[in-house]
C-alpha positions in Angstrom: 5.0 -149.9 48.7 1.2 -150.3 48.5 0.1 -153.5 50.6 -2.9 -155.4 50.7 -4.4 -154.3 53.6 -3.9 -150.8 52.2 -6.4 -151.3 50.0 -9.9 -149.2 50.5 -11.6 -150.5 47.4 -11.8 -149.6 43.5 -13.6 -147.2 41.6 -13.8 -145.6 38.1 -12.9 -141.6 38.2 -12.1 -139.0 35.3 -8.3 -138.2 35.3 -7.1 -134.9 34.4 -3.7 -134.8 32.2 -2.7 -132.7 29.6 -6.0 -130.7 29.5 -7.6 -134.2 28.9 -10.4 -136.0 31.1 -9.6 -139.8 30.9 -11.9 -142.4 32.7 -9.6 -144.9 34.2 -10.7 -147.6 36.9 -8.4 -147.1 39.2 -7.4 -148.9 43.5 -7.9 -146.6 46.2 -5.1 -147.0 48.7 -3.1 -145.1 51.3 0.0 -143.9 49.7 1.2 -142.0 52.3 3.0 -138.3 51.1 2.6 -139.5 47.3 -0.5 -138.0 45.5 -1.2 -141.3 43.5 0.6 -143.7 40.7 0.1 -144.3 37.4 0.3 -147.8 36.8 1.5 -149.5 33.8 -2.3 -150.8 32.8 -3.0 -146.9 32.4 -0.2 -146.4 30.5 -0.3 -149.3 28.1 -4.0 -148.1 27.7 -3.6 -144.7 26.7 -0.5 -145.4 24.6 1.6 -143.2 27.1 5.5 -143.3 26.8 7.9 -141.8 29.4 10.3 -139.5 28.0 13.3 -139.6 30.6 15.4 -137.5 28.9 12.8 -134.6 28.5 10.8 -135.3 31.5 8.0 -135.9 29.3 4.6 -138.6 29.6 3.7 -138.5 25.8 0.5 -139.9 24.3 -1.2 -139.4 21.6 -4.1 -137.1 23.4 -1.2 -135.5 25.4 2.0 -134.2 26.5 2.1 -133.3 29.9 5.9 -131.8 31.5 7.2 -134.3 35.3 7.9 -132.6 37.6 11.2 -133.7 39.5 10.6 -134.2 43.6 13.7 -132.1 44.4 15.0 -134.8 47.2 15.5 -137.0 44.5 19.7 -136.3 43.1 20.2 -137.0 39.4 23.3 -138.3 38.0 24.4 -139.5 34.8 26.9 -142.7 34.5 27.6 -144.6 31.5 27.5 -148.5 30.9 30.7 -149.7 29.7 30.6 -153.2 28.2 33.5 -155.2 29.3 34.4 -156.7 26.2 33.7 -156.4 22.1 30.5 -158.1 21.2 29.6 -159.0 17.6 25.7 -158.9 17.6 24.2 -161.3 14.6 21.2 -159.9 12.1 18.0 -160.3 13.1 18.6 -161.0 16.8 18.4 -159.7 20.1 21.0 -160.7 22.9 21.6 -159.6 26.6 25.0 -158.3 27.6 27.1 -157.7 30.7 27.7 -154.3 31.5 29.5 -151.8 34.4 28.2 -148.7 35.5 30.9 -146.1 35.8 30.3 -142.6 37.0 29.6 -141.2 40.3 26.3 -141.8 41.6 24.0 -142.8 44.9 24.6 -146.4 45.1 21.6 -146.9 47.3 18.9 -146.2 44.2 17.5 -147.6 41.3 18.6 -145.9 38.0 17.1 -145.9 34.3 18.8 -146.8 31.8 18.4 -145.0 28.3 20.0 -145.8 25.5 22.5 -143.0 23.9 20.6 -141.3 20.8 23.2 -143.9 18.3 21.1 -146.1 19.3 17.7 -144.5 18.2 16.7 -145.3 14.2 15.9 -148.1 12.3 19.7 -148.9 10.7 21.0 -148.9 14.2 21.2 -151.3 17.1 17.7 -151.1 19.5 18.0 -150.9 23.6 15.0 -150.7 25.4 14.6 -148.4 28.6 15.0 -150.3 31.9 15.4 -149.7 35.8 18.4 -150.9 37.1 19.8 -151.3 40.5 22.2 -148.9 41.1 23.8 -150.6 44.0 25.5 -153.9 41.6 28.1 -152.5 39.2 27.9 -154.9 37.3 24.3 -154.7 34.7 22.8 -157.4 32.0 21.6 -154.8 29.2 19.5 -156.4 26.5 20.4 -155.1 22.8 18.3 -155.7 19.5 20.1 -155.7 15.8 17.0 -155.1 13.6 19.0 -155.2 10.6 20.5 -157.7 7.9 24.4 -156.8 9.0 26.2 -158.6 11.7 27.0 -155.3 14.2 29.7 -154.9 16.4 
């Protein structure tokens, strides 16, 4: 993690992603082995989404491929909710979940939502980083529509 004193000062520089050059104001800092980070001011500005599932940054200038660092392990688990939840119209509530699978317990995961949940007459779940290490997860799910859900 970037501290404080690791700071050398700011400047504005072209970025170069996706064949596009992309002035962005950005901190100079020592990261040590990592080439730099793009922060979430860069990618709300751009209109940038990270596609997970693809390995994907898409914008609408771009689409550029991540690379994977190859120390990194991936896994997949699932989040099992541990009971039925009847979700009203209109209305977005948080719910208890628990990871099963076999993973490293000692990272932070994604979590992605399962592609029922993509489309405007389903439930919503947002992307989010979880810590792997707790079992037990709060997941937040929208219903966008008129109809109770379950």
């Amino acid at each position: 993690m970037v501290t404080l004193r690791d700071v050398i000062g700011m400047t504005t520089i072209p970025l170069f992603i996706g064949g596009q050059s992309i002035a962005h104001t950005v901190i100079v800092a020592g990261l040590g082995e990592q080439d730099g980070i793009l922060g979430i001011d860069f990618l709300s500005k751009n209109n940038v989404s990270i596609d997970t599932a693809n390995g994907t940054l898409k914008s609408p200038n771009f689409d550029v491929s991540l690379h994977k660092d190859k120390s990194l392990s991936s896994t997949c688990a699932r989040i099992h909710l541990t009971e039925t939840v009847h979700i009203p119209p209109n209305s977005e509530i948080f719910l208890h979940g628990e990871i099963r699978g076999h993973f490293l317990k000692d990272q932070d995961g994604c979590l992605e939502p399962l592609d029922e949940f993509r489309g405007s007459n389903q439930l919503l779940m947002p992307k989010s980083i979880i810590k792997m290490s707790d079992s037990n997860v709060i997941l937040s799910v929208l219903n966008p529509t008129s109809e109770r859900k379950i």
